[in-house]
N, CA and C atoms as an extended XYZ file, in Angstrom:
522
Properties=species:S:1:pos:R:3:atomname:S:1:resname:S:1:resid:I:1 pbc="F F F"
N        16.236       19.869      -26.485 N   UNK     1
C        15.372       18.713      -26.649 CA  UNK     1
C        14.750       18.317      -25.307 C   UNK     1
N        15.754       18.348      -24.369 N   UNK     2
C        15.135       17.872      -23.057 CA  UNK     2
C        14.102       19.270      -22.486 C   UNK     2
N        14.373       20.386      -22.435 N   UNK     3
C        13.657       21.375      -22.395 CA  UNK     3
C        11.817       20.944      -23.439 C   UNK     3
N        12.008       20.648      -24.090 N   UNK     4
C        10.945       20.549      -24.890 CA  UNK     4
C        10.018       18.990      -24.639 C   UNK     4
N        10.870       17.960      -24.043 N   UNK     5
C        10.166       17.369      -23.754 CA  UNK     5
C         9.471       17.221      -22.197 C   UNK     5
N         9.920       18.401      -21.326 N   UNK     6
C         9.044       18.635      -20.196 CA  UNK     6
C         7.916       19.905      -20.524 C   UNK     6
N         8.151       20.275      -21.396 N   UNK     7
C         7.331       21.583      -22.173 CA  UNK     7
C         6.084       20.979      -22.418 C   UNK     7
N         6.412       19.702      -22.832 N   UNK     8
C         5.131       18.664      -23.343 CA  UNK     8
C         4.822       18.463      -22.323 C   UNK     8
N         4.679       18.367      -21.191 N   UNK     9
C         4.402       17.596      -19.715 CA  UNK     9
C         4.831       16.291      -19.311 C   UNK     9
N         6.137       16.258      -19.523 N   UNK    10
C         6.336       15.073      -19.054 CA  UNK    10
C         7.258       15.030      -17.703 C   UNK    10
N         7.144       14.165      -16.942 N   UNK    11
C         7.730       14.128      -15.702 CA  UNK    11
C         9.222       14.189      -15.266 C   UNK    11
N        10.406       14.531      -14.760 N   UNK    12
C        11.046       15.128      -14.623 CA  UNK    12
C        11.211       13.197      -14.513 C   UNK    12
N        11.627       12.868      -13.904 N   UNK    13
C        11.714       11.366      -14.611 CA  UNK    13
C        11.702       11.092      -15.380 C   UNK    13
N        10.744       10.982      -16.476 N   UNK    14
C        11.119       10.878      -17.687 CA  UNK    14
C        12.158       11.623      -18.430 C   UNK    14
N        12.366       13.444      -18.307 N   UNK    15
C        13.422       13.800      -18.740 CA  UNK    15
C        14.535       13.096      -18.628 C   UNK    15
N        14.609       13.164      -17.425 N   UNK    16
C        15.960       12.391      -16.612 CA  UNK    16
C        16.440       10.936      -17.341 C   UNK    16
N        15.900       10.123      -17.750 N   UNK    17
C        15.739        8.595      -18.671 CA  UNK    17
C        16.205        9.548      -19.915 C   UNK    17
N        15.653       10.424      -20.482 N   UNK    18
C        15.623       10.641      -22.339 CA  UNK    18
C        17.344       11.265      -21.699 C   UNK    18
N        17.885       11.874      -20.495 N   UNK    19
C        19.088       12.602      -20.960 CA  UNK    19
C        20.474       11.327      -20.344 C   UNK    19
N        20.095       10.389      -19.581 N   UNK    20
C        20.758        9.558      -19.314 CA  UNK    20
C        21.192        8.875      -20.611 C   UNK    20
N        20.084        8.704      -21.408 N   UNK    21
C        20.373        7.643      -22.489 CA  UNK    21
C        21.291        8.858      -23.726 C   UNK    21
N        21.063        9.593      -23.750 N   UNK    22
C        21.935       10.822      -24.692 CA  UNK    22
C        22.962       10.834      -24.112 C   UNK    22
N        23.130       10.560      -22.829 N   UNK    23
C        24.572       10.498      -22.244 CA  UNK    23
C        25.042        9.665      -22.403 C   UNK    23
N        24.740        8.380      -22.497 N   UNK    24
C        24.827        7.108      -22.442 CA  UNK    24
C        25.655        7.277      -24.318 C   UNK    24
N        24.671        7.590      -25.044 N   UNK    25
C        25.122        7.365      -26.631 CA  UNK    25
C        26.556        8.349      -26.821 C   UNK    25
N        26.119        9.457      -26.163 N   UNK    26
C        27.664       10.118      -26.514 CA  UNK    26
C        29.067        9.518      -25.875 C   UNK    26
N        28.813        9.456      -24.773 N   UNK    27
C        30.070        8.443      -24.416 CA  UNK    27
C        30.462        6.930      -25.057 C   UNK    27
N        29.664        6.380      -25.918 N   UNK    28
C        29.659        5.575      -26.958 CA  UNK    28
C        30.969        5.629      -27.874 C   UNK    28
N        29.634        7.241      -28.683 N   UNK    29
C        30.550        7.713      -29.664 CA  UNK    29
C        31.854        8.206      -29.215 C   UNK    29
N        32.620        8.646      -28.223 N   UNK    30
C        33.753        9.081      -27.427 CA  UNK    30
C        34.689        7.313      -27.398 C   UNK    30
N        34.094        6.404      -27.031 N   UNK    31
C        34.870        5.333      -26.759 CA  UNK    31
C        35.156        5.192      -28.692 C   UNK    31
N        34.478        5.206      -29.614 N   UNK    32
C        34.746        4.806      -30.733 CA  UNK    32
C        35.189        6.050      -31.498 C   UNK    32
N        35.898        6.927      -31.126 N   UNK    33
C        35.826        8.237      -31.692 CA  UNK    33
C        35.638        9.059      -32.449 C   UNK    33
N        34.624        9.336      -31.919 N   UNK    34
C        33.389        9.716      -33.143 CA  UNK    34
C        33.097       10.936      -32.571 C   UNK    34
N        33.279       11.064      -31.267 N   UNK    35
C        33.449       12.432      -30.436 CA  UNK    35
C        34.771       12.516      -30.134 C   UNK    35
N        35.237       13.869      -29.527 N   UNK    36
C        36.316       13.670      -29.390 CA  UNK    36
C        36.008       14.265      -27.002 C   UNK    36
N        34.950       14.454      -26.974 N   UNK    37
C        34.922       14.427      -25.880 CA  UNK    37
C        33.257       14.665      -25.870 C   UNK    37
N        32.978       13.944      -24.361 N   UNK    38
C        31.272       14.123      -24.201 CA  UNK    38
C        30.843       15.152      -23.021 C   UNK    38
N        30.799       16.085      -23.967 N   UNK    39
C        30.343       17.563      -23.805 CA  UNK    39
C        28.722       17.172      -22.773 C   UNK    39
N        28.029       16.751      -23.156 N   UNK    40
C        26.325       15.950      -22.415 CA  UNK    40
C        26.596       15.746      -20.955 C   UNK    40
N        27.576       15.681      -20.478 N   UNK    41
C        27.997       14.915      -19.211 CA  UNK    41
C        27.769       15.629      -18.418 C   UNK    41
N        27.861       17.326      -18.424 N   UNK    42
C        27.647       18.280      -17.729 CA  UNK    42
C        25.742       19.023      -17.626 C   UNK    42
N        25.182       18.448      -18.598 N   UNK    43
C        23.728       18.679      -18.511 CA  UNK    43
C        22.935       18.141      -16.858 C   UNK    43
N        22.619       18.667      -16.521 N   UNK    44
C        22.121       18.904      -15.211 CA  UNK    44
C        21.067       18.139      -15.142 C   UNK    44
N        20.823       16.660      -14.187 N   UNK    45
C        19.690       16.104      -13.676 CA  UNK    45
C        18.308       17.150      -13.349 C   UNK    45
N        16.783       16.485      -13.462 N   UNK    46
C        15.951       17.495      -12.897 CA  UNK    46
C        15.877       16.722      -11.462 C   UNK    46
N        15.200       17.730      -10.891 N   UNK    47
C        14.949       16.566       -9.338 CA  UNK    47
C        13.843       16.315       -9.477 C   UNK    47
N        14.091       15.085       -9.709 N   UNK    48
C        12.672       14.247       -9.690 CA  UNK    48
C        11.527       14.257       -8.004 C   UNK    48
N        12.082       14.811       -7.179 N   UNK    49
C        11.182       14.860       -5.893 CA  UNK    49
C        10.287       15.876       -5.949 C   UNK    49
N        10.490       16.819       -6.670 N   UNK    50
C        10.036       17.979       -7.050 CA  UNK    50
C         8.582       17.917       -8.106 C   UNK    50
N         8.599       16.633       -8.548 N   UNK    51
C         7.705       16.727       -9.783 CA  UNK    51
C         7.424       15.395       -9.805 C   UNK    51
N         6.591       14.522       -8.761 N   UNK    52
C         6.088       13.094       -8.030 CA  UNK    52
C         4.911       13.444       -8.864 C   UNK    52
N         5.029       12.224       -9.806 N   UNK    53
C         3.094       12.210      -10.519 CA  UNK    53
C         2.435       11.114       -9.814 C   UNK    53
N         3.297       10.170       -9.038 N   UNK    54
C         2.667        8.568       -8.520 CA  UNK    54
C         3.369        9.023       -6.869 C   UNK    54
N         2.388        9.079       -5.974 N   UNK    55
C         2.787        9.089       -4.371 CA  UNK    55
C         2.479        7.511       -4.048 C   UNK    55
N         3.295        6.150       -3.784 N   UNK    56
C         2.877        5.349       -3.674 CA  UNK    56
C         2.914        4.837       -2.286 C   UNK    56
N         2.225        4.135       -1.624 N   UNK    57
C         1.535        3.964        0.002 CA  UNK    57
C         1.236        2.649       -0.364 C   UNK    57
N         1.369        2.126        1.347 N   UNK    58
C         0.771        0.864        1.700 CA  UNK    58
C        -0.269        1.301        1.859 C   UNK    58
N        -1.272       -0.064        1.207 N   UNK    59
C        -2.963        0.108        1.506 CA  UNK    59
C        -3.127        0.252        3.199 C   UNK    59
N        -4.022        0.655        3.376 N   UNK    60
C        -5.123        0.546        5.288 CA  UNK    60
C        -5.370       -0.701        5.701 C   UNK    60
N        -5.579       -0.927        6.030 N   UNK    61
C        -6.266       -2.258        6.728 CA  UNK    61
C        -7.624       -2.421        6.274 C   UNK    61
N        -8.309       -1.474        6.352 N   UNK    62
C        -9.797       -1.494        5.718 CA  UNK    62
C        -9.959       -1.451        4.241 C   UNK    62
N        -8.783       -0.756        3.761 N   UNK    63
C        -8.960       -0.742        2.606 CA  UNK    63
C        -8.319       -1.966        1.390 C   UNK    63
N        -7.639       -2.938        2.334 N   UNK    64
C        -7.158       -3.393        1.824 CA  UNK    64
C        -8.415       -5.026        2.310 C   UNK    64
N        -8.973       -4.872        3.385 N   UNK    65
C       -10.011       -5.659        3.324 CA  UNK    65
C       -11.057       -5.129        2.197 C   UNK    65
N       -11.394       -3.821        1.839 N   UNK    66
C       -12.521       -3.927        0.792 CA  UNK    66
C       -11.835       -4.419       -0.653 C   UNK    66
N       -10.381       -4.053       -0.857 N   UNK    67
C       -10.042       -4.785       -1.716 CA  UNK    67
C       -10.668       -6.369       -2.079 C   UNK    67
N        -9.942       -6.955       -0.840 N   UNK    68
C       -10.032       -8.349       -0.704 CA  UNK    68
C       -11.656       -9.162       -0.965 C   UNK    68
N       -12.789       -7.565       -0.720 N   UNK    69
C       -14.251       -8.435       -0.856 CA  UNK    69
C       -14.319       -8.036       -2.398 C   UNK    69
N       -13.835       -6.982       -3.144 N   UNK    70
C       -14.290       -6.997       -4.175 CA  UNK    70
C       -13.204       -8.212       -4.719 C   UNK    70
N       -12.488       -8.435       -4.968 N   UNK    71
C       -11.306       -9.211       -5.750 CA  UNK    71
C       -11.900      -11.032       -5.311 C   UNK    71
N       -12.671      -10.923       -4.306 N   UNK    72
C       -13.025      -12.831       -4.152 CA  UNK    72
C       -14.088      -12.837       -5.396 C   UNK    72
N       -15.097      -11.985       -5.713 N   UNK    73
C       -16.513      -12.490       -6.198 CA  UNK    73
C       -15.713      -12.291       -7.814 C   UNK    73
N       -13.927      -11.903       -8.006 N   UNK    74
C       -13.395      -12.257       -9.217 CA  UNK    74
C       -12.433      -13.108       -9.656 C   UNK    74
N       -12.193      -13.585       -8.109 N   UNK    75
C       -11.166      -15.053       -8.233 CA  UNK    75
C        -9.807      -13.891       -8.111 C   UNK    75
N        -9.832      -13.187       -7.735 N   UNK    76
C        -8.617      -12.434       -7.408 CA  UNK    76
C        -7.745      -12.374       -6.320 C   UNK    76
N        -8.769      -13.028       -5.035 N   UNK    77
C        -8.682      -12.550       -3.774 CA  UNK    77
C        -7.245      -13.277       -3.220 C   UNK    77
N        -6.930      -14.389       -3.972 N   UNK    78
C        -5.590      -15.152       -3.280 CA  UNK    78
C        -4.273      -14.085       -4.154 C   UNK    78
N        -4.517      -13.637       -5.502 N   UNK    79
C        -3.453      -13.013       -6.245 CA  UNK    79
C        -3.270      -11.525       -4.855 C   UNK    79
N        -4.066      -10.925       -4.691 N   UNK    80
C        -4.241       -9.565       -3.637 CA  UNK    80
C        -3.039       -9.905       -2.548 C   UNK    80
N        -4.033      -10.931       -1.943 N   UNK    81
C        -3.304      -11.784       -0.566 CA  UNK    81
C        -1.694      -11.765       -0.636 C   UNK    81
N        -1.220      -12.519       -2.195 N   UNK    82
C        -0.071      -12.860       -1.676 CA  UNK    82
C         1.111      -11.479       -2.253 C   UNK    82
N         0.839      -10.738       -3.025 N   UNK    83
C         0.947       -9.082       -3.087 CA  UNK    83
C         1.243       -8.427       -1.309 C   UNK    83
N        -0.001       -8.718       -0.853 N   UNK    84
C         0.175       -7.928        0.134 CA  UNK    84
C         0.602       -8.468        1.605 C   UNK    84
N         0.214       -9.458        1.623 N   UNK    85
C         1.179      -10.561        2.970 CA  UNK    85
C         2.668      -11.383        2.393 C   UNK    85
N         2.821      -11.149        1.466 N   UNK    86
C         3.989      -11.995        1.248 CA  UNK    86
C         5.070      -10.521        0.794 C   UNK    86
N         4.414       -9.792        0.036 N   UNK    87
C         5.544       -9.112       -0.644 CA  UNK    87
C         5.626       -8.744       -1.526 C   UNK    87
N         5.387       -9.929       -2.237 N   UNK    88
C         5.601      -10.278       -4.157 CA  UNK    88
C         5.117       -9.548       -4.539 C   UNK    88
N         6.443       -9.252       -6.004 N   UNK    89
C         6.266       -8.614       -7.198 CA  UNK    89
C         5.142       -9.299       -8.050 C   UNK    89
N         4.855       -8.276       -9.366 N   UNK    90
C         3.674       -8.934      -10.101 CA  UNK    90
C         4.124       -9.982      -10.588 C   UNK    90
N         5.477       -9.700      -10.813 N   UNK    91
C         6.739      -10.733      -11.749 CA  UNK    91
C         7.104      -12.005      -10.763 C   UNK    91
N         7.400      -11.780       -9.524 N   UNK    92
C         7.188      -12.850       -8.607 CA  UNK    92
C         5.988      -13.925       -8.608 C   UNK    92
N         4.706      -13.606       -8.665 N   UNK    93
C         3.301      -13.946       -8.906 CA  UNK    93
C         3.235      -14.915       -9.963 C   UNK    93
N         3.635      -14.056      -11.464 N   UNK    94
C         3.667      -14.926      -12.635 CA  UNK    94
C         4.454      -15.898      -12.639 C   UNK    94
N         5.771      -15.942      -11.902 N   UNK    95
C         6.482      -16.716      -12.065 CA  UNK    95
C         6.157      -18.046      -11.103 C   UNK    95
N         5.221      -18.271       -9.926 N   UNK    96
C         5.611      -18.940       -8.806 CA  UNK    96
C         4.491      -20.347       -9.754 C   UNK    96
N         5.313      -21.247       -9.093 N   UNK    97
C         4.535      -22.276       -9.211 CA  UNK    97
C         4.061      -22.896       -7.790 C   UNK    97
N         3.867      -24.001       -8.015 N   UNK    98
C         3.538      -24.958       -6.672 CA  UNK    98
C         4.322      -25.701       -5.822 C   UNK    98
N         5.203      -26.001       -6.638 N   UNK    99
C         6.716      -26.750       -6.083 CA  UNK    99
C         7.416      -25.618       -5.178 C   UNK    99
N         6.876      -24.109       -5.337 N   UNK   100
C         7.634      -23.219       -4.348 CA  UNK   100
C         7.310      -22.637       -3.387 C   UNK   100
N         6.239      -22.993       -3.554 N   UNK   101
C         5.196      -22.743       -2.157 CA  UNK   101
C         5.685      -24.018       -1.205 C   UNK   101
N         6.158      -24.194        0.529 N   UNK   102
C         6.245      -25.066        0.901 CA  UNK   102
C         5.175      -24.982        2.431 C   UNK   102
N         4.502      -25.736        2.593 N   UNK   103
C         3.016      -25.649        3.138 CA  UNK   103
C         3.441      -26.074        4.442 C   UNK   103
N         4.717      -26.624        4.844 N   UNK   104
C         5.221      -27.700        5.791 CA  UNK   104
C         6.300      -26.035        6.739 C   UNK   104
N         6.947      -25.837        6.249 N   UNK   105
C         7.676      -24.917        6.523 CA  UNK   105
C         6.946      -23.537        6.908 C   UNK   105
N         6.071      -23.411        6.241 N   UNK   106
C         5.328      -22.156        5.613 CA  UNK   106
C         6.107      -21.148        5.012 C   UNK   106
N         6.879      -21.110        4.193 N   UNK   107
C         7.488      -20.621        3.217 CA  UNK   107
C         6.856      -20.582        1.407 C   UNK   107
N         7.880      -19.346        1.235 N   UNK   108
C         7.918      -19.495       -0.243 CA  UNK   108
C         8.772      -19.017       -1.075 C   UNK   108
N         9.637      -19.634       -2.142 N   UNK   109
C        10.447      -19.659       -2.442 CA  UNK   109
C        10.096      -18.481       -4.023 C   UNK   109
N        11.250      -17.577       -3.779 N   UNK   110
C        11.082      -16.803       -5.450 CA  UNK   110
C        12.492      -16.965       -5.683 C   UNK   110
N        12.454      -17.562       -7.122 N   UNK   111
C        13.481      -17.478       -7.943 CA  UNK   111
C        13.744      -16.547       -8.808 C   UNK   111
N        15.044      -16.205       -9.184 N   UNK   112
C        14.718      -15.013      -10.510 CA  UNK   112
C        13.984      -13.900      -10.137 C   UNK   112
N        13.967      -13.775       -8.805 N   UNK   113
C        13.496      -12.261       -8.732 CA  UNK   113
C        13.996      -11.143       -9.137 C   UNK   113
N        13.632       -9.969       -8.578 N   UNK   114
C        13.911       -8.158       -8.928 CA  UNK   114
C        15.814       -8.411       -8.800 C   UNK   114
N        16.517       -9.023       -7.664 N   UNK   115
C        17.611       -9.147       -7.870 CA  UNK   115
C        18.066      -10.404       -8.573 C   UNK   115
N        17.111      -11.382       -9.358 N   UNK   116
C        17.789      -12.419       -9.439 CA  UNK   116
C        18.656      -13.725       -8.879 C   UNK   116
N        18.214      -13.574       -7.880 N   UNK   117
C        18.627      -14.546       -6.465 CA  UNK   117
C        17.481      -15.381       -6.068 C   UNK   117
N        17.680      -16.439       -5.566 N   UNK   118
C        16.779      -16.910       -4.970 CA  UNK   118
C        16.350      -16.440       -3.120 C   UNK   118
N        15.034      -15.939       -3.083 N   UNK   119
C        14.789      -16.094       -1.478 CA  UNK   119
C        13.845      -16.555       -1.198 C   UNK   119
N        13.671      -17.074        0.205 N   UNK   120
C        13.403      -17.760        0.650 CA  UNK   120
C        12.046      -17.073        1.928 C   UNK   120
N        10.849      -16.776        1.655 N   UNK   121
C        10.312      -15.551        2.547 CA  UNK   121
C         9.439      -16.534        3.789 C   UNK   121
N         8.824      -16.248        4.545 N   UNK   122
C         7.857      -16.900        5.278 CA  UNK   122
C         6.846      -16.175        4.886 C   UNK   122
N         5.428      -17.232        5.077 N   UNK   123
C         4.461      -17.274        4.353 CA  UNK   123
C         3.141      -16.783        5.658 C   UNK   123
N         2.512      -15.542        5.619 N   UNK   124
C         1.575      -15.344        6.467 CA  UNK   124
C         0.818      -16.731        6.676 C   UNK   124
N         0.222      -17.107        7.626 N   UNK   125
C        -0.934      -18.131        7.953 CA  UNK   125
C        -1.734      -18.149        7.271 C   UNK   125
N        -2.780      -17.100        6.990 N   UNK   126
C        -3.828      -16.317        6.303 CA  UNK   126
C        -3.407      -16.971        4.770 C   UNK   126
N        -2.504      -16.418        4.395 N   UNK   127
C        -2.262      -16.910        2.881 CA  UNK   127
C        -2.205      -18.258        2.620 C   UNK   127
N        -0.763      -18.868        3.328 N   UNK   128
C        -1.147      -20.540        3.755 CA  UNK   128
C        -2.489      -21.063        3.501 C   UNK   128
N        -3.593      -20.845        4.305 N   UNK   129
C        -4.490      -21.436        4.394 CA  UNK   129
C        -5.270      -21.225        2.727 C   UNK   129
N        -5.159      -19.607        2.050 N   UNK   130
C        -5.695      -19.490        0.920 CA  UNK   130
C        -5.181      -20.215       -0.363 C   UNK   130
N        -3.783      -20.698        0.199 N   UNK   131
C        -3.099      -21.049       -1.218 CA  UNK   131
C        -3.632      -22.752       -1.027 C   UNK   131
N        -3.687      -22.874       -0.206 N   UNK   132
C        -4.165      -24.432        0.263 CA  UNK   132
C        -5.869      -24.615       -0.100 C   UNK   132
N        -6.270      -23.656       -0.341 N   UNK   133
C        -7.780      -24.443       -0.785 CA  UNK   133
C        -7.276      -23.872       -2.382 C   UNK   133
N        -7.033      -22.977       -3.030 N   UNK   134
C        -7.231      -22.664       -4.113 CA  UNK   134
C        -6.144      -24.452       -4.552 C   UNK   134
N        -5.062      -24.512       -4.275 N   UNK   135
C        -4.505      -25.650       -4.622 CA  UNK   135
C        -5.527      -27.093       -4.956 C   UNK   135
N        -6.449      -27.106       -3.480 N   UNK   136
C        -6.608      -28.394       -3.592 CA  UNK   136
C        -8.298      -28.316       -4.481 C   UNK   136
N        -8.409      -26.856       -4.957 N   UNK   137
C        -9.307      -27.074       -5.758 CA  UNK   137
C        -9.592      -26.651       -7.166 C   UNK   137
N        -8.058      -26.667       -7.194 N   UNK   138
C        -7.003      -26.402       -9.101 CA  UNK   138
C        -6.797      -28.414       -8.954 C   UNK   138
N        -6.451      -29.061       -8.559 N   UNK   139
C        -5.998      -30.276       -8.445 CA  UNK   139
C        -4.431      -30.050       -8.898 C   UNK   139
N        -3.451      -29.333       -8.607 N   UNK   140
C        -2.436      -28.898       -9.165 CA  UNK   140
C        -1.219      -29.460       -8.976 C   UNK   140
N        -0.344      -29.695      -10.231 N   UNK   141
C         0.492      -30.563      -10.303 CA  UNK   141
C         1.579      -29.188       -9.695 C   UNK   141
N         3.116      -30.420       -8.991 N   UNK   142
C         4.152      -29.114       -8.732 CA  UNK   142
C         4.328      -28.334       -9.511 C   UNK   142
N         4.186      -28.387      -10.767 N   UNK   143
C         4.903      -27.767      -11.924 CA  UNK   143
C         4.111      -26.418      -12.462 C   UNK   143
N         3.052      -26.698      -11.759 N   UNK   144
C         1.903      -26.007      -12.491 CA  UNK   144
C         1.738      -24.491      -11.611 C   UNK   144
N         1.277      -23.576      -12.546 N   UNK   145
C         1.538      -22.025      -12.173 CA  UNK   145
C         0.353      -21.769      -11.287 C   UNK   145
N         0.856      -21.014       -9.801 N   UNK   146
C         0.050      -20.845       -9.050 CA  UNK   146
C        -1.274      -19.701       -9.651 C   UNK   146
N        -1.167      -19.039      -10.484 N   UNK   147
C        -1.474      -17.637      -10.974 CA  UNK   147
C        -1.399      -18.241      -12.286 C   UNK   147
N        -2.107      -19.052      -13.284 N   UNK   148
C        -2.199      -18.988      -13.988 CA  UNK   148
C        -2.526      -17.697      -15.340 C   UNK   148
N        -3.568      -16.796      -14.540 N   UNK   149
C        -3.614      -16.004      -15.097 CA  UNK   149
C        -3.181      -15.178      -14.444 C   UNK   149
N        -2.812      -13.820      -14.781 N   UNK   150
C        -1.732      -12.440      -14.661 CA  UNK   150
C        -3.039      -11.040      -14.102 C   UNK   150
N        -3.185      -10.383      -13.327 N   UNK   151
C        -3.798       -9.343      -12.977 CA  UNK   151
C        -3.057       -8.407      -13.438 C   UNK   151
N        -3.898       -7.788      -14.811 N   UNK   152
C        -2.848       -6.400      -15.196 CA  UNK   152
C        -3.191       -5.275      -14.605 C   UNK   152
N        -2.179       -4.358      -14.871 N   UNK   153
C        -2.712       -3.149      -14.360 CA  UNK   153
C        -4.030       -2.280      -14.517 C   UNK   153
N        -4.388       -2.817      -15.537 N   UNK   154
C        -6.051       -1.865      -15.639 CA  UNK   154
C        -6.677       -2.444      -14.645 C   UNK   154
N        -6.811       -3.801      -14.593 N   UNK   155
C        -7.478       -5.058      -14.051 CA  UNK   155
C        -7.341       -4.792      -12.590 C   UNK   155
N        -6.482       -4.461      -12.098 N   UNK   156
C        -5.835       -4.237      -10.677 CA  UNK   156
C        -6.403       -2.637      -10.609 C   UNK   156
N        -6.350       -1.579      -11.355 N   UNK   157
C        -6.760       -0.243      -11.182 CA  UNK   157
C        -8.419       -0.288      -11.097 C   UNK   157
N        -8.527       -1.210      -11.920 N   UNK   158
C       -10.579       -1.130      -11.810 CA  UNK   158
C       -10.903       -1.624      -10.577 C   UNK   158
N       -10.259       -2.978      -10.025 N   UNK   159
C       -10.627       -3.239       -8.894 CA  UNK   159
C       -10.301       -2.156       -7.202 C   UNK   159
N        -9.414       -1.491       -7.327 N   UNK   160
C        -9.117       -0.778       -6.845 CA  UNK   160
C       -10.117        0.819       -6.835 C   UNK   160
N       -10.390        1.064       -7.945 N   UNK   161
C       -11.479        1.612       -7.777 CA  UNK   161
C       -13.465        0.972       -7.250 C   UNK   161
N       -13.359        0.031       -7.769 N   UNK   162
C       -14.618       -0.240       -7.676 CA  UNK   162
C       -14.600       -0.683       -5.840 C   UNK   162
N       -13.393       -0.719       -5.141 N   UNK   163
C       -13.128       -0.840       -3.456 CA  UNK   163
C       -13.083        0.438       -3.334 C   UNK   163
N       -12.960        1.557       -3.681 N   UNK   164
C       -12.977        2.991       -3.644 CA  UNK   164
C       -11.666        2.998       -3.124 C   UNK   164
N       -10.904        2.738       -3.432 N   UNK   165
C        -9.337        3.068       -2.779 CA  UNK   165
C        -9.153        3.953       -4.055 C   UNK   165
N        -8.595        4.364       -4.723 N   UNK   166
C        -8.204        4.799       -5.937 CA  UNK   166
C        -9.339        5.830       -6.579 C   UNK   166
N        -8.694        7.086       -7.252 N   UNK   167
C        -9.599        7.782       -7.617 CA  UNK   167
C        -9.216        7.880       -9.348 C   UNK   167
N       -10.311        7.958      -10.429 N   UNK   168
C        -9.943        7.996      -11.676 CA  UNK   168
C        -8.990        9.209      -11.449 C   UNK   168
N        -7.866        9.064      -12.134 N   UNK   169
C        -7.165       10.218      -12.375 CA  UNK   169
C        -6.365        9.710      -13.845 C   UNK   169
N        -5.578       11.069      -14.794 N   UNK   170
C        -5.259       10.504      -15.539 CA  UNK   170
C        -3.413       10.809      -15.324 C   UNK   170
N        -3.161        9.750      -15.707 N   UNK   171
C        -1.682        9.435      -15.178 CA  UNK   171
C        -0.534        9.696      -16.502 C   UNK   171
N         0.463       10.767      -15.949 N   UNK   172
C         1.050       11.076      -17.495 CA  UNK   172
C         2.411       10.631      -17.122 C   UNK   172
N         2.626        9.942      -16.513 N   UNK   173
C         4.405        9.564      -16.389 CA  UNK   173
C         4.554        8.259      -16.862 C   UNK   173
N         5.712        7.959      -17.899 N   UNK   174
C         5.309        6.701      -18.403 CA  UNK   174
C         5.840        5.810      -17.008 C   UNK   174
């Protein structure tokens, strides 16, 4: 099965997920005995270094300024900013409000992040100053979501192309 689903083209990553989880179910059935041993355990990882469909890189400096001119004339340009001077996840982004931004400190606070912890990051100047006009011209209560709306990935891939960073390609790894 796993043979057949890289036959299809799929990324040695992905194999690797479809045989974890077959491993995962047979040792299941072994705890409830339904196997009497999990034979799967010995199936051999692929190396995923070997078969990279996504090489992922920090943007240039230039390129991450042409980002920044195409993404203002779409109201994007503060979501970019705090991606790329702060850190933040997309999931960080959606989640931040205003109460966690602290303008005094220059900090910003993510809760519930990738580990579920709260931290506590410092806040480039540059951004500071962007989150401070977009604020004072949302009129925005603490409570209220800095990122109201979400930059998805197409949304983020078009802009990325139309800055010429990014080339159409078609992407087969889920």
């Amino acid at each position: 099965h796993l043979c057949s689903i890289a036959d299809n083209g799929r990324s040695h990553r992905t194999v690797n997920h479809v045989r974890q989880d077959i491993v995962a179910f047979a040792s299941w059935c072994c705890k409830r005995n339904r196997l009497e041993s999990n034979l799967l355990k010995v199936v051999p990882k692929l190396d995923e270094c070997k078969d990279r469909r996504r090489v992922r890189r920090p943007l240039e400096d230039d390129e991450l300024a042409r980002l920044l001119v195409v993404a203002e004339s779409r109201g994007r340009k503060t979501w970019y900013m705090a991606a790329a001077l702060a850190g933040l996840r997309k999931g960080d982004l959606k989640r931040l409000i205003w109460a966690d931004i602290d303008f005094e400190h220059n900090t910003i606070t993510i809760r519930d992040g990738k580990a579920n912890r709260t931290d506590v990051i410092p806040m480039h100047p540059q951004l500071a100053e962007e989150l401070k006009c977009r604020r004072d011209a949302a009129m925005a209560t603490p409570k209220a979501k800095v990122f109201p709306q979400t930059v998805t990935d197409r949304t983020r891939q078009k802009d990325f192309l139309r800055a010429g960073i990014a080339h159409e390609a078609v992407v087969t790894d889920n």
